[in-house]
DORO-787552 format. One record per residue (C-alpha): y, z, x; residue number from 0. Coordinates in steps of 0.05 Angstrom, whole numbers, plus 5000, padded with zeros to 4 digits. Example, Ala and Ser with C-alpha at 12.3 -4.5 7.8 and 13.67 -1.06 7.14 Angstrom:
residues 2
y = 4910	z = 5156	x = 5246	seq = 0;
y = 4979	z = 5143	x = 5273	seq = 1;
//
This chain:
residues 134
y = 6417	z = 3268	x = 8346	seq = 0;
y = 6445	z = 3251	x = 8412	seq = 1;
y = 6471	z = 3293	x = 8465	seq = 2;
y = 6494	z = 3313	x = 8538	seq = 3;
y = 6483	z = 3361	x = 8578	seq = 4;
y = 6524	z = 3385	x = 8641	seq = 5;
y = 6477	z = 3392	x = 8700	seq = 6;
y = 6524	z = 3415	x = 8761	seq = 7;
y = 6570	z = 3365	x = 8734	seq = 8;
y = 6522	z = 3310	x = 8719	seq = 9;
y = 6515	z = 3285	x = 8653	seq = 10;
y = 6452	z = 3287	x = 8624	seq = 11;
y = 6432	z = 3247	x = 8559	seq = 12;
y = 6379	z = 3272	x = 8511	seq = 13;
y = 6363	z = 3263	x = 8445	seq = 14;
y = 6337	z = 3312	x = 8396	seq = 15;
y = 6277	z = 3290	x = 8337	seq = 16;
y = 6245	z = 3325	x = 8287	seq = 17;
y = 6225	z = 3399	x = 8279	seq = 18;
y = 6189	z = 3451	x = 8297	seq = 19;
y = 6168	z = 3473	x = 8367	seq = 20;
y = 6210	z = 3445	x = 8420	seq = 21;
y = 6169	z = 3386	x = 8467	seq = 22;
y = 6206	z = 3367	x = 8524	seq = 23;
y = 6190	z = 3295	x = 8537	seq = 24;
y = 6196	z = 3272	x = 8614	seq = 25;
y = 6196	z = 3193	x = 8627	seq = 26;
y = 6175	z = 3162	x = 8693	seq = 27;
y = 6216	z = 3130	x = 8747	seq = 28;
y = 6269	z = 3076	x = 8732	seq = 29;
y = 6252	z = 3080	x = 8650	seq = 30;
y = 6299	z = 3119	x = 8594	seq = 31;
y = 6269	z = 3168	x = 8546	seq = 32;
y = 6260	z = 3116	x = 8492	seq = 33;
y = 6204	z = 3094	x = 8526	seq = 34;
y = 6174	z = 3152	x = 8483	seq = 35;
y = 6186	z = 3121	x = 8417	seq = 36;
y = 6117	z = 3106	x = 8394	seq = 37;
y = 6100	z = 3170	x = 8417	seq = 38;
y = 6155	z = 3211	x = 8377	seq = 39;
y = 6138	z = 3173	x = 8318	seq = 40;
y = 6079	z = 3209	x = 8319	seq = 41;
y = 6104	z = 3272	x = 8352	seq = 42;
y = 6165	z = 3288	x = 8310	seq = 43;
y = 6121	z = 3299	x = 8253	seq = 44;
y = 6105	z = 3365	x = 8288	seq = 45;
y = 6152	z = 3381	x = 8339	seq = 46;
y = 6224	z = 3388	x = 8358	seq = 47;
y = 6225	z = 3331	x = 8402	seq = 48;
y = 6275	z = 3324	x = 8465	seq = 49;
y = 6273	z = 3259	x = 8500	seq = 50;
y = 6307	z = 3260	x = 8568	seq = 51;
y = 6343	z = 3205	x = 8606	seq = 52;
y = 6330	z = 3227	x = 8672	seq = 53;
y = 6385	z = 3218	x = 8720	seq = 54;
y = 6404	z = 3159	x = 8746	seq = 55;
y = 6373	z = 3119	x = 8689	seq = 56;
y = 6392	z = 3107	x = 8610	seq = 57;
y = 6457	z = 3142	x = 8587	seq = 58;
y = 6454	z = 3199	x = 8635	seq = 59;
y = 6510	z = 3198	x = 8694	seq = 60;
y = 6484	z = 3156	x = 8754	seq = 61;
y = 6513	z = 3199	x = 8818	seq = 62;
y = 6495	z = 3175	x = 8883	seq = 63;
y = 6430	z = 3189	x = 8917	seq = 64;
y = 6378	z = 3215	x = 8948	seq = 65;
y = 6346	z = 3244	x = 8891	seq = 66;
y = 6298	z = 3290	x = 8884	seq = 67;
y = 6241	z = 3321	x = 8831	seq = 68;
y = 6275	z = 3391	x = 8840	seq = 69;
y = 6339	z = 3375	x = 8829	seq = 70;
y = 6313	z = 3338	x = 8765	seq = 71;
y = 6272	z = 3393	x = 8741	seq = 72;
y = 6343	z = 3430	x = 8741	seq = 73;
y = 6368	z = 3383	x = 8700	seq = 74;
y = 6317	z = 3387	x = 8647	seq = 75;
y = 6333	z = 3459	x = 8650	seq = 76;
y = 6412	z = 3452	x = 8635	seq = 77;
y = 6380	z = 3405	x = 8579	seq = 78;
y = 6339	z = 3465	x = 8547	seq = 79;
y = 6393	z = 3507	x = 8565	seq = 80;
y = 6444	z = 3465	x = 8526	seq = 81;
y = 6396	z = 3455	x = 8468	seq = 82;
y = 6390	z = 3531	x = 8467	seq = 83;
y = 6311	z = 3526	x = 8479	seq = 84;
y = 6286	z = 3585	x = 8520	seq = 85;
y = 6207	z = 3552	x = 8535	seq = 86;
y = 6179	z = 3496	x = 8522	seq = 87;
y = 6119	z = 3456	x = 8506	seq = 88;
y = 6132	z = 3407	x = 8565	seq = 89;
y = 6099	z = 3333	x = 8573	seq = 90;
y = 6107	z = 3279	x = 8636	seq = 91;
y = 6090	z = 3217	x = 8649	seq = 92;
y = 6090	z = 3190	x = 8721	seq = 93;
y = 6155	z = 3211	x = 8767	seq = 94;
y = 6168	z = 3257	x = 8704	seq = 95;
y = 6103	z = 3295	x = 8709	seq = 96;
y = 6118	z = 3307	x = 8786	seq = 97;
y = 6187	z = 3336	x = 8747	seq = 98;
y = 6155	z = 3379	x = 8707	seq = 99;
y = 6107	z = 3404	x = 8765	seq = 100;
y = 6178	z = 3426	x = 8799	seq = 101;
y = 6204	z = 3452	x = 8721	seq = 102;
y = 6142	z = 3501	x = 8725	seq = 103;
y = 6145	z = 3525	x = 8801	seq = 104;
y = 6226	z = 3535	x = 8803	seq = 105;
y = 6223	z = 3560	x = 8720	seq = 106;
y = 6154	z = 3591	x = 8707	seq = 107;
y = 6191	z = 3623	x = 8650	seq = 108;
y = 6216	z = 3551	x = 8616	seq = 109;
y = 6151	z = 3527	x = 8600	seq = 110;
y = 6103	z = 3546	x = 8547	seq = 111;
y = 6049	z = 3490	x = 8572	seq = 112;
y = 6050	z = 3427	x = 8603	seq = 113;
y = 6013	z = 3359	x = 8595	seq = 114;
y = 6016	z = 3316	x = 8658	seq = 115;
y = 6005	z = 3240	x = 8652	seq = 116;
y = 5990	z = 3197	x = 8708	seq = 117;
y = 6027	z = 3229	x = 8760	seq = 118;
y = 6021	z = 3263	x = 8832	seq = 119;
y = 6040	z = 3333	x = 8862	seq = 120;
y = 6081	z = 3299	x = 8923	seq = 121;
y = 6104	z = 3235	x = 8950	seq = 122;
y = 6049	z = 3212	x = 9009	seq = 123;
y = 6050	z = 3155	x = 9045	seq = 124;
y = 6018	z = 3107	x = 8997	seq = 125;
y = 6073	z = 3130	x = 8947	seq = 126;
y = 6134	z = 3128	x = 8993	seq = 127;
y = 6125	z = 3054	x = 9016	seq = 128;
y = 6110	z = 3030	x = 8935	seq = 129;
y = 6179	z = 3066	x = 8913	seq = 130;
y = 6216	z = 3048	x = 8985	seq = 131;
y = 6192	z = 2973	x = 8986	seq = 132;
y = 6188	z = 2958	x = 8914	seq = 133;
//
């Protein structure tokens, strides 16, 4: 099942799979949350997975910049929040696991766990001339 969630008045996509306990699903910069698929094959067998499209990316609204990994962490929430999910096993890969770093700080009480996936705890240097110049 697909949905949308209202995040401050952006529209954020998501799609709901299987059953169980919820998983939140964060993807990376620049890529949709059916990047997961081969993953949630797997997954769904177990858990109520909800794949994100972060926004800016996929079928979620794409409001003008800057961006940042709080205010997407605070869309992930209106997600659960929509979804009626209180916590949340949480997973994210890449820009989505610095999302979830923010989901924990700013919503300690939104996540059950968390797995992060190749990802970093800030933008440095080396970081913020790949995503500037790239």
């Amino acid at each position: 099942m697909s949905y949308y969630a209202d995040s401050n008045g952006t529209k954020i996509f998501y799609q709901v799979r299987g059953e169980g306990d919820p998983l939140i699903l964060i993807m990376g910069f620049g890529a949709d949350g059916n990047l997961w698929e081969k993953h949630v094959a797997e997954y769904e067998k177990h858990f109520r997975c909800i794949l994100v499209d972060n926004r800016g990316v996929g079928k979620s609204d794409q409001p003008r910049g800057p961006y940042n990994t709080a205010m997407m962490a605070n869309d992930v929430v209106a997600v659960m929040d929509h979804a009626g999910i209180d916590h949340a096993r949480v997973a994210g890969i890449s820009m989505g696991g610095a999302i979830s770093q923010q989901l924990v700080l700013n919503h300690p009480e939104k996540v059950r766990c968390m797995a992060l996936i190749s990802t970093w705890p800030r933008f440095n240097k080396i970081t913020t001339e790949f995503f500037l110049n790239n």
